[in-house]
N, CA and C atoms as an extended XYZ file, in Angstrom:
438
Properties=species:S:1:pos:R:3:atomname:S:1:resname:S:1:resid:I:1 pbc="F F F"
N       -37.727       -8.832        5.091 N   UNK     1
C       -36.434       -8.201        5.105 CA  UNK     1
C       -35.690       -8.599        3.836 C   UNK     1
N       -35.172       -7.391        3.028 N   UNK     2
C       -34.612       -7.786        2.038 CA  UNK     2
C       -32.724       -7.338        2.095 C   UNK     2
N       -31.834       -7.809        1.167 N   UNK     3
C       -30.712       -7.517        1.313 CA  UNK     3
C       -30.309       -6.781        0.131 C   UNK     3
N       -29.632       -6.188       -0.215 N   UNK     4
C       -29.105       -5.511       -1.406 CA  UNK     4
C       -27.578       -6.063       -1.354 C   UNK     4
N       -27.072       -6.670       -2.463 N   UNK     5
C       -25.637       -7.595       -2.733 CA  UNK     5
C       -25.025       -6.693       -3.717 C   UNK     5
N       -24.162       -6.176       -4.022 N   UNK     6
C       -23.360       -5.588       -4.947 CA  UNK     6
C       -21.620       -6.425       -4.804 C   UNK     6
N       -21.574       -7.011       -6.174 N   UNK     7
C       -20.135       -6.530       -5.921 CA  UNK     7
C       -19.510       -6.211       -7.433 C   UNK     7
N       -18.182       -6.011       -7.412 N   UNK     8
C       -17.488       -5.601       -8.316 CA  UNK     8
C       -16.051       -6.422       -8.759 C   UNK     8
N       -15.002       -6.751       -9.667 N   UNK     9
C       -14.218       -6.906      -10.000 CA  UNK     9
C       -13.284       -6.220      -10.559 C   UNK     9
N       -12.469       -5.853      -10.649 N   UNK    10
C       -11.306       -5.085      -11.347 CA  UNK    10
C        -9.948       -5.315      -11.451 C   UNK    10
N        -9.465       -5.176      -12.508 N   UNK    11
C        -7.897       -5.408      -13.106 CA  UNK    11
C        -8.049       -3.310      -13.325 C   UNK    11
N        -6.478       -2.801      -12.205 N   UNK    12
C        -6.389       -1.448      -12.333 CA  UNK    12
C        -5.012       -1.437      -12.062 C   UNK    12
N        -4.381       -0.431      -13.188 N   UNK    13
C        -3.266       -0.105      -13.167 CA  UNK    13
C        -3.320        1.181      -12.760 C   UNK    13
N        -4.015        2.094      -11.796 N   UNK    14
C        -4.250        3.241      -11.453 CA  UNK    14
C        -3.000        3.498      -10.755 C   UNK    14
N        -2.740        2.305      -10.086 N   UNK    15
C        -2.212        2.316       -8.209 CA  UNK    15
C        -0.937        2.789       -9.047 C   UNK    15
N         0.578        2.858       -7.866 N   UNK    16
C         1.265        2.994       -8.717 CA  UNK    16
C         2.116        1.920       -9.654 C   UNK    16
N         2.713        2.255      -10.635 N   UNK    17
C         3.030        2.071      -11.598 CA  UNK    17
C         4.995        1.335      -11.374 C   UNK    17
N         4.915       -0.004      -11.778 N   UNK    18
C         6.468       -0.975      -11.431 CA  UNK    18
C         6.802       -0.149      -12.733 C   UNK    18
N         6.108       -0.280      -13.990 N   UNK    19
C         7.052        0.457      -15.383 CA  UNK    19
C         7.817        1.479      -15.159 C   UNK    19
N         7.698        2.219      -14.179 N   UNK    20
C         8.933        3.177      -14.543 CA  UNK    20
C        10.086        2.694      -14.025 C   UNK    20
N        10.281        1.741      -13.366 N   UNK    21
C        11.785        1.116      -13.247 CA  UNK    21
C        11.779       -0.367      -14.158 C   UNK    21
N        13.123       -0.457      -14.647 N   UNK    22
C        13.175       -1.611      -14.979 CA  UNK    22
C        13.302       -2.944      -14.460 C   UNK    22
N        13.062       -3.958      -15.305 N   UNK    23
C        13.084       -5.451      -14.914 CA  UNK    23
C        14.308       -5.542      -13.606 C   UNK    23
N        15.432       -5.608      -14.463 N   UNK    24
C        16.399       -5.634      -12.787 CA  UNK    24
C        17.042       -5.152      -12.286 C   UNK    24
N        16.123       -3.915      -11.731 N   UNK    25
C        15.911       -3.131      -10.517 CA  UNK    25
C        14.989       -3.761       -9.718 C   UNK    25
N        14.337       -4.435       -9.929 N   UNK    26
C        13.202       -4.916       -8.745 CA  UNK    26
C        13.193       -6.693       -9.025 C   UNK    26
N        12.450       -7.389       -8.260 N   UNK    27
C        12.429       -8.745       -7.871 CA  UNK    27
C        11.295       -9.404       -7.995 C   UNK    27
N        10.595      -10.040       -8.239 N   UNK    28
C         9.317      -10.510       -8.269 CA  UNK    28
C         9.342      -11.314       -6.975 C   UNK    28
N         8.470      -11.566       -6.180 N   UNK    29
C         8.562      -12.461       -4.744 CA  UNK    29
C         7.079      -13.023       -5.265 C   UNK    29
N         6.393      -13.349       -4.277 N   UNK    30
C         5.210      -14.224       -4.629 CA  UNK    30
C         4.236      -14.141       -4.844 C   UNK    30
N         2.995      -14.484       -4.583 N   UNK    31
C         1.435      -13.702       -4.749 CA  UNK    31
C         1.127      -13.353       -3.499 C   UNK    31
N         0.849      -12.492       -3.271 N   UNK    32
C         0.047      -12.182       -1.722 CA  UNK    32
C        -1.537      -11.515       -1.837 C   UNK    32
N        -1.816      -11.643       -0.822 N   UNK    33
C        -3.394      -11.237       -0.882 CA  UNK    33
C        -4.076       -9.835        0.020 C   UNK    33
N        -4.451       -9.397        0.116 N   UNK    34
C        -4.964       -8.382        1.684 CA  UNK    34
C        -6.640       -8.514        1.302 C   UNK    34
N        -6.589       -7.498        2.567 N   UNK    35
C        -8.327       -7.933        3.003 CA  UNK    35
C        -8.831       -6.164        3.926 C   UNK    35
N       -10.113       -5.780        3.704 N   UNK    36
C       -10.558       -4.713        3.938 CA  UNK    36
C       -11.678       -4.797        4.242 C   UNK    36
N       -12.127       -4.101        5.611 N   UNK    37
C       -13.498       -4.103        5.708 CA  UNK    37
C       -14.080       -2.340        6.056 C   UNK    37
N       -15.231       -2.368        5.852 N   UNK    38
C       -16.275       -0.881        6.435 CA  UNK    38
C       -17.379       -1.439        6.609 C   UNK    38
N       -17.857       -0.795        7.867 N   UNK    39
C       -19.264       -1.370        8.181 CA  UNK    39
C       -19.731        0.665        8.612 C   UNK    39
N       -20.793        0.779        7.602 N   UNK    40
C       -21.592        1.917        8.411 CA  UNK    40
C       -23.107        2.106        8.305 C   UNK    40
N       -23.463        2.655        9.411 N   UNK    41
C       -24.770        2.384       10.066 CA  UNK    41
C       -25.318        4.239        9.372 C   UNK    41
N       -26.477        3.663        9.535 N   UNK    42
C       -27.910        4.846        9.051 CA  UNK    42
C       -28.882        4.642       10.168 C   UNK    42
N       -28.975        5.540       10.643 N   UNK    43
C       -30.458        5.602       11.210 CA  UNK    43
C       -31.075        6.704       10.926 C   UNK    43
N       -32.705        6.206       10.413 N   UNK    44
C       -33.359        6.604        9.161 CA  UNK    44
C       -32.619        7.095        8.002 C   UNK    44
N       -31.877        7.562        8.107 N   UNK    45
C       -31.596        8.225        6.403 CA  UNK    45
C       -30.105        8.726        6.906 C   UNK    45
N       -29.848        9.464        7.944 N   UNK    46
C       -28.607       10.177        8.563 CA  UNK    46
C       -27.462        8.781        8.943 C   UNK    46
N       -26.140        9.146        8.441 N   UNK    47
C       -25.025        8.304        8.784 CA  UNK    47
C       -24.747        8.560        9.969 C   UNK    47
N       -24.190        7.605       10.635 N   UNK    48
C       -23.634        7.440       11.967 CA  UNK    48
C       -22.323        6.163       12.021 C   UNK    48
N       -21.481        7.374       12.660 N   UNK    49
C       -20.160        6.458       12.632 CA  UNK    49
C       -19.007        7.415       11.124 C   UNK    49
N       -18.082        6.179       11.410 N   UNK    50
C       -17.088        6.730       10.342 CA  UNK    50
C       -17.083        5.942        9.236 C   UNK    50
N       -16.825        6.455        7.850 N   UNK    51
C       -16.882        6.037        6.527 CA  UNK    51
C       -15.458        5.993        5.992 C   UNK    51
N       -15.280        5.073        5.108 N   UNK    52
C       -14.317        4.439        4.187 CA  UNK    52
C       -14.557        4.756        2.854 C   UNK    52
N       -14.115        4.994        2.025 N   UNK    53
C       -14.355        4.990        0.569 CA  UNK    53
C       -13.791        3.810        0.137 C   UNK    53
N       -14.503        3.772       -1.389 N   UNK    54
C       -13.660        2.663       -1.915 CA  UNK    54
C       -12.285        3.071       -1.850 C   UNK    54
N       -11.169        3.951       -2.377 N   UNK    55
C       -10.636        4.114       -2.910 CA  UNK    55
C        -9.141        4.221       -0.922 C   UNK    55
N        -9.814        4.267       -0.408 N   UNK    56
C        -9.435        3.816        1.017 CA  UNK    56
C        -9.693        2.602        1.283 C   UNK    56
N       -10.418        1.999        1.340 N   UNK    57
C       -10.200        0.159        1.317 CA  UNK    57
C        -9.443       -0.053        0.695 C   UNK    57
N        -9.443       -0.080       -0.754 N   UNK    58
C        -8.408       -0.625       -1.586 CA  UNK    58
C        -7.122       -0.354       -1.005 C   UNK    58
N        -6.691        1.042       -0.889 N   UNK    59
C        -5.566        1.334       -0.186 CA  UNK    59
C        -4.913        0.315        1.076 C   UNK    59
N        -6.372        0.235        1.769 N   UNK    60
C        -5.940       -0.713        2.886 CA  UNK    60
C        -5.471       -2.183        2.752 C   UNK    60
N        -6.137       -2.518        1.812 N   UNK    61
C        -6.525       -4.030        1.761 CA  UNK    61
C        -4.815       -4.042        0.493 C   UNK    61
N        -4.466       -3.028       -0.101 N   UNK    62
C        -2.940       -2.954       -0.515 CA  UNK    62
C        -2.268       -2.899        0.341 C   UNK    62
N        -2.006       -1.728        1.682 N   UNK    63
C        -1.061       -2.531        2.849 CA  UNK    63
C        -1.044       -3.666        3.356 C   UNK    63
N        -2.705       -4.468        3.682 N   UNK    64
C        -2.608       -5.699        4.007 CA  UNK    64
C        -1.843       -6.716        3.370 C   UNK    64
N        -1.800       -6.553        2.148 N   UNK    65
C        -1.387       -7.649        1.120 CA  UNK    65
C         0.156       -7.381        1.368 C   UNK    65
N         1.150       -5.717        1.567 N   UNK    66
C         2.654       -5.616        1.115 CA  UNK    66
C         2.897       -6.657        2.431 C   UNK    66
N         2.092       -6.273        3.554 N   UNK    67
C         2.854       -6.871        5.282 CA  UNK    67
C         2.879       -7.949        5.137 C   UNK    67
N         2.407       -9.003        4.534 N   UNK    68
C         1.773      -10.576        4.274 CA  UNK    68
C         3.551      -11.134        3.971 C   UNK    68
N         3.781      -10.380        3.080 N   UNK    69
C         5.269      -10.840        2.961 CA  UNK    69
C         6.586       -9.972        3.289 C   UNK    69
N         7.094      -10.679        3.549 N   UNK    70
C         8.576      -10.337        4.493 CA  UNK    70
C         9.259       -9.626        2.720 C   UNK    70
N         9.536       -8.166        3.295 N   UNK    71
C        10.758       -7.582        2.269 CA  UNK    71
C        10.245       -7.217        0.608 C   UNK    71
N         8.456       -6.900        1.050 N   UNK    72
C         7.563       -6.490       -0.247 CA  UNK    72
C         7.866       -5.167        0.066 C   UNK    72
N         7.715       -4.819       -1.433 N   UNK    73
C         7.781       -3.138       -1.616 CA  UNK    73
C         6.317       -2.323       -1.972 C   UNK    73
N         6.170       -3.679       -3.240 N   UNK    74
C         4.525       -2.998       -4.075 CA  UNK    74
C         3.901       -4.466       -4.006 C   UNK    74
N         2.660       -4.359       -4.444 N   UNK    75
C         2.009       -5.359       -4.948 CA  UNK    75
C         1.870       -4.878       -6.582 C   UNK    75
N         2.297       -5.358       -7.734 N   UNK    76
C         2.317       -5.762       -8.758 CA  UNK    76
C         0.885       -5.742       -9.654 C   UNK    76
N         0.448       -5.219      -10.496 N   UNK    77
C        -0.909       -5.681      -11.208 CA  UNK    77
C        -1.931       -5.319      -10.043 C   UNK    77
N        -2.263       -5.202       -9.324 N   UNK    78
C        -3.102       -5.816       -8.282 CA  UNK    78
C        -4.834       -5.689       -8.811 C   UNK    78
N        -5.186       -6.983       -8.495 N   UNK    79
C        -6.755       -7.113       -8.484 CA  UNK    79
C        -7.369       -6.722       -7.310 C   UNK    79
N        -8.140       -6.351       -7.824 N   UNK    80
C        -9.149       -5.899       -6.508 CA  UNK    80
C       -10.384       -6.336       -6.877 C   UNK    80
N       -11.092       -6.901       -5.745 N   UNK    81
C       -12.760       -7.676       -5.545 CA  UNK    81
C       -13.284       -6.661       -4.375 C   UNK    81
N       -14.729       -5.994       -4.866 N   UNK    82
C       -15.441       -5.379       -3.562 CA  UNK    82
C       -16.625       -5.920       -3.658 C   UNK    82
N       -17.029       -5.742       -2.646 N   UNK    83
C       -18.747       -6.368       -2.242 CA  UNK    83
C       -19.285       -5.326       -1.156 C   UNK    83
N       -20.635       -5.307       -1.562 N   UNK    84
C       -21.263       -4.017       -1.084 CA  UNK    84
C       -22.396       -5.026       -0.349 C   UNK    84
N       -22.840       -4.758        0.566 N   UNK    85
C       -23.871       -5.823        1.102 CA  UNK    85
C       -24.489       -4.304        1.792 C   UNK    85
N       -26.147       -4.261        1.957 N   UNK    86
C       -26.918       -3.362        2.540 CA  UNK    86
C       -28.067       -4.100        3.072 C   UNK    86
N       -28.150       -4.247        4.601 N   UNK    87
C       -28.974       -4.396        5.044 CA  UNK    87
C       -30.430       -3.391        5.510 C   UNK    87
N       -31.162       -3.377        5.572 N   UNK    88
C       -32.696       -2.738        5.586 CA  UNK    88
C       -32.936       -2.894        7.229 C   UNK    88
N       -33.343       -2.800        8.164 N   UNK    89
C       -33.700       -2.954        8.853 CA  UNK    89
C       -35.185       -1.608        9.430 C   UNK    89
N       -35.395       -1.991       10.438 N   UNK    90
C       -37.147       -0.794       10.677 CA  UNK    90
C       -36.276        0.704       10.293 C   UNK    90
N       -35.820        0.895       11.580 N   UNK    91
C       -35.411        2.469       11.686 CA  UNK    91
C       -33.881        2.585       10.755 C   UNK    91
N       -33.096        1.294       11.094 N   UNK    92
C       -31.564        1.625       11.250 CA  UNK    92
C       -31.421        0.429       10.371 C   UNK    92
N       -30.208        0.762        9.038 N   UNK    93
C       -29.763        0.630        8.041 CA  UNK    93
C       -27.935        0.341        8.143 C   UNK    93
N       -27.871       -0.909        7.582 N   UNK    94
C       -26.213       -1.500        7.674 CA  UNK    94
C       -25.847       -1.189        6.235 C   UNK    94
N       -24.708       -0.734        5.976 N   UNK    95
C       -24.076       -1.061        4.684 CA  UNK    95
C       -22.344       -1.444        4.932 C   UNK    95
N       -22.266       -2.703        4.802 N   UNK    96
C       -20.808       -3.352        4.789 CA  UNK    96
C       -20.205       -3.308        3.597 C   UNK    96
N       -19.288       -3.097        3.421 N   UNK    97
C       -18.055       -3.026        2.491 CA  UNK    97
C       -16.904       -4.033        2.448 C   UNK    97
N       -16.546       -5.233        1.774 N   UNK    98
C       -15.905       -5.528        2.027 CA  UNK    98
C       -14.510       -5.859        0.376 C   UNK    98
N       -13.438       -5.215        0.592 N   UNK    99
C       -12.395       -5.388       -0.318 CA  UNK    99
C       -11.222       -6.405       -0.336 C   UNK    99
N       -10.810       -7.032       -1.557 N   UNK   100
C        -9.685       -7.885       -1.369 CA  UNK   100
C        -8.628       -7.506       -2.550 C   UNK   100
N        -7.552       -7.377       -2.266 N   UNK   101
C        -6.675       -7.765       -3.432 CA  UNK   101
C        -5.763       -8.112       -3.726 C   UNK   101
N        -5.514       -8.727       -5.020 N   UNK   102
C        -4.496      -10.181       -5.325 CA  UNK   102
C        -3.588       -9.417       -6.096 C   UNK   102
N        -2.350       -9.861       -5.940 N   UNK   103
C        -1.329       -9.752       -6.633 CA  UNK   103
C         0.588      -10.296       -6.624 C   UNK   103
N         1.064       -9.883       -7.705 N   UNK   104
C         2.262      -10.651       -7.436 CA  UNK   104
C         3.335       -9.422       -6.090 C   UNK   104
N         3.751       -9.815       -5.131 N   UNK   105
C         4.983       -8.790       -4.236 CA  UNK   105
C         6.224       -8.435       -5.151 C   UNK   105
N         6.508       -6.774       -5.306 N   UNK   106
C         7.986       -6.719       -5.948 CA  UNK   106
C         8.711       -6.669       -4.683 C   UNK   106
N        10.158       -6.863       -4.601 N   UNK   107
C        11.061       -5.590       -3.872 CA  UNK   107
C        11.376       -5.244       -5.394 C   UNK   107
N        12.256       -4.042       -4.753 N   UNK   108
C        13.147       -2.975       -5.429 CA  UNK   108
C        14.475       -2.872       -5.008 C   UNK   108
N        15.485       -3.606       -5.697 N   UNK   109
C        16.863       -4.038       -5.000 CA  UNK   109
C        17.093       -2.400       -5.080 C   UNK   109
N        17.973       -2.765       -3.686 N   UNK   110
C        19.156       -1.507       -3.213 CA  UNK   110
C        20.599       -1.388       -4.108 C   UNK   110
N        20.668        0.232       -3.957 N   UNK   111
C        21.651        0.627       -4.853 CA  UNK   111
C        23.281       -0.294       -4.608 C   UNK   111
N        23.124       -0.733       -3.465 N   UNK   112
C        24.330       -1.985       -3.657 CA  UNK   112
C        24.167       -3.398       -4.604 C   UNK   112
N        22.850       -3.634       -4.042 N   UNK   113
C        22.605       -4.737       -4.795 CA  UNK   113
C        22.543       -4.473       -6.795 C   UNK   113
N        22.398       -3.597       -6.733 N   UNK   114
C        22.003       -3.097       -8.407 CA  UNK   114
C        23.917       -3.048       -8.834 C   UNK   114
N        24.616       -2.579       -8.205 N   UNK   115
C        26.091       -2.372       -8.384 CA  UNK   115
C        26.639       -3.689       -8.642 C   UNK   115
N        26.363       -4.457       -7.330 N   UNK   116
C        26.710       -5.656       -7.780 CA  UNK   116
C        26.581       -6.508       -8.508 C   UNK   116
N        25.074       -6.416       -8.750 N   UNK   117
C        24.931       -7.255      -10.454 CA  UNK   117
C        25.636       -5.955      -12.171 C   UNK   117
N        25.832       -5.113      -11.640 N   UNK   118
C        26.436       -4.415      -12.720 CA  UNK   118
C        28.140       -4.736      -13.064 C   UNK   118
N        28.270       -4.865      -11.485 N   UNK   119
C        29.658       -4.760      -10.970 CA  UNK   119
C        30.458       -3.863      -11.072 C   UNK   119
N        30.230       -2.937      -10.905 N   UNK   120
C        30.372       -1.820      -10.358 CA  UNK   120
C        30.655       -1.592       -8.621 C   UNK   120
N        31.841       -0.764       -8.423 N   UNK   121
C        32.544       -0.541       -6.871 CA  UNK   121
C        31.759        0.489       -6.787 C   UNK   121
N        30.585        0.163       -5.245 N   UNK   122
C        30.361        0.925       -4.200 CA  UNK   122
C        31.071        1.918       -2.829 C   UNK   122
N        31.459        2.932       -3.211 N   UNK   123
C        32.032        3.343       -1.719 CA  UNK   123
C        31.203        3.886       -1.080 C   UNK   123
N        30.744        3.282        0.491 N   UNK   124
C        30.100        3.892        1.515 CA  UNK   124
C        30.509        5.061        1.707 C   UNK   124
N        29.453        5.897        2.304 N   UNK   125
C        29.661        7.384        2.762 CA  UNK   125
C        29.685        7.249        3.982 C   UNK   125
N        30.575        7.194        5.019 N   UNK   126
C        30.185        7.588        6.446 CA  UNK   126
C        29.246        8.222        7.070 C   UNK   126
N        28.446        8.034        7.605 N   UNK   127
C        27.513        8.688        8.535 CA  UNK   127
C        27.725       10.351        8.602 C   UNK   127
N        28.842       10.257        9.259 N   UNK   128
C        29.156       11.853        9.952 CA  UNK   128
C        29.411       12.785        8.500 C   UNK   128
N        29.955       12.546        6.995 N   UNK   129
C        30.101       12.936        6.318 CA  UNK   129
C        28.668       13.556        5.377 C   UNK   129
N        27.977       14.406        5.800 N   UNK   130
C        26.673       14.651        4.971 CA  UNK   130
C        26.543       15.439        4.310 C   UNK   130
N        26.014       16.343        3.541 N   UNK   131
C        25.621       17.008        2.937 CA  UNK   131
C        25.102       18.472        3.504 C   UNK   131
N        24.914       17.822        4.851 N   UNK   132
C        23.437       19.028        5.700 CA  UNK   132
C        24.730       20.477        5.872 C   UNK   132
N        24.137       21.497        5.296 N   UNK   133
C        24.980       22.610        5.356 CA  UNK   133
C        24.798       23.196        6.764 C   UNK   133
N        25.896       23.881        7.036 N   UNK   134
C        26.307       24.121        8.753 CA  UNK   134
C        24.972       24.543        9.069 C   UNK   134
N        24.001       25.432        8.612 N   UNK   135
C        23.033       26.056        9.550 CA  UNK   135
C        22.163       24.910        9.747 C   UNK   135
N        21.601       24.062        8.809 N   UNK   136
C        20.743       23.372        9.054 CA  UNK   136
C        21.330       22.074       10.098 C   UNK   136
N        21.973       22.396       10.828 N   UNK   137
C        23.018       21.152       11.577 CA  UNK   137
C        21.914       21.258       13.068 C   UNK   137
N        21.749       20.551       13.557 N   UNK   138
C        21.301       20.458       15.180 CA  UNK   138
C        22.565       21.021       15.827 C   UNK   138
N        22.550       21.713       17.026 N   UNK   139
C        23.579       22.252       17.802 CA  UNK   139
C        24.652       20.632       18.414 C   UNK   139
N        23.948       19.728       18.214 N   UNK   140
C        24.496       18.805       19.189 CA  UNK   140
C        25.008       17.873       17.904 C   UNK   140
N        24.963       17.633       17.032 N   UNK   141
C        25.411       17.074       16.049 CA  UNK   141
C        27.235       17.554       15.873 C   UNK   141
N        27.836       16.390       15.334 N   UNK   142
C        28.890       16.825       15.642 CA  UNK   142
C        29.636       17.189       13.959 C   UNK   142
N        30.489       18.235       13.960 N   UNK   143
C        30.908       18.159       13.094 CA  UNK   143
C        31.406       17.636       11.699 C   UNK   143
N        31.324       17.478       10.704 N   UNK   144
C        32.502       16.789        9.669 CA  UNK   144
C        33.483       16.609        9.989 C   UNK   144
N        34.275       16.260        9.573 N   UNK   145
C        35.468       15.621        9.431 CA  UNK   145
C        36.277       16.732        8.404 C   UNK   145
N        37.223       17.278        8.284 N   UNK   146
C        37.572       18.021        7.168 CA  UNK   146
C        38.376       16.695        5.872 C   UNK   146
C-alpha cells in the first residue's frame, strides 16, 4: 500500500484586498489561524460523496480564522498551507484535503468611530426617518414623521 502526499504553500493577495481603504479606517487585531478539511472517496475510478475545491477550503478555513476572534472583519495577507494526502486502497480510493490559513485580523472602524478620530459631529438618523419611498413601504410600517 502506497500513499501519495502533496502539499502546497502560498502567500495570495487574490482574496480580497485591505488597500482599498486606508490605514485609519481599519485596525489591525492579532494573528488568527483557521482550519479546513475534505475527505472524498472513489470507488474504482467513480466519485462518491461531496467535493470541495481548493478554492472552497480556503474560503472556509478564511471564515474559520475571521470567528477565532471577537470583532474581525478580514484576515489580512493571509497564508494558506494545503495538503493533499491519497490513499490507494483494492477497490475504493481516499483523497483528503486538508487547508490552513494564517494571518493578521482587521476590523474596519464604523463611520462614528472614523468621525471621532477626525472630529467631526455625527447626527444620528432615527429609525422611522428613511429613505424607503412610500410604495416600497410594508403596509404595516409606520409612517415618517413630516
Amino acid at each position: 500500500m502506497t500513499s501519495n502526499v502533496s502539499s502546497s504553500v502560498s502567500v495570495s493577495s487574490t482574496q480580497r484586498d485591505i488597500a482599498t481603504i486606508e490605514r485609519p479606517e481599519y485596525e489591525v487585531l492579532e494573528l488568527t489561524s483557521g482550519y479546513a478539511k475534505s475527505r472524498r472517496w472513489f470507488i474504482l475510478w467513480f466519485p462518491v460523496g461531496n467535493h470541495n475545491t481548493q478554492a472552497e477550503l480556503a474560503e472556509n478555513a478564511a471564515y474559520d480564522a475571521v470567528a477565532r476572534v471577537e470583532n474581525c472583519d478580514e484576515v489580512m495577507l493571509p497564508h494558506t498551507k494545503s495538503k493533499r494526502i491519497v490513499i490507494p486502497l483494492l477497490l475504493v480510493n481516499v483523497v483528503l484535503k486538508d487547508m490552513s490559513v494564517r494571518g493578521r485580523c482587521v476590523a474596519v472602524k464604523t463611520d462614528a468611530e472614523l468621525a471621532a478620530q477626525s472630529g467631526a459631529v455625527v447626527v444620528p438618523v432615527p429609525e422611522d426617518e428613511t429613505d424607503t419611498p412610500k410604495a416600497l413601504r410594508s403596509p404595516d410600517a409606520p409612517a415618517p414623521a413630516p
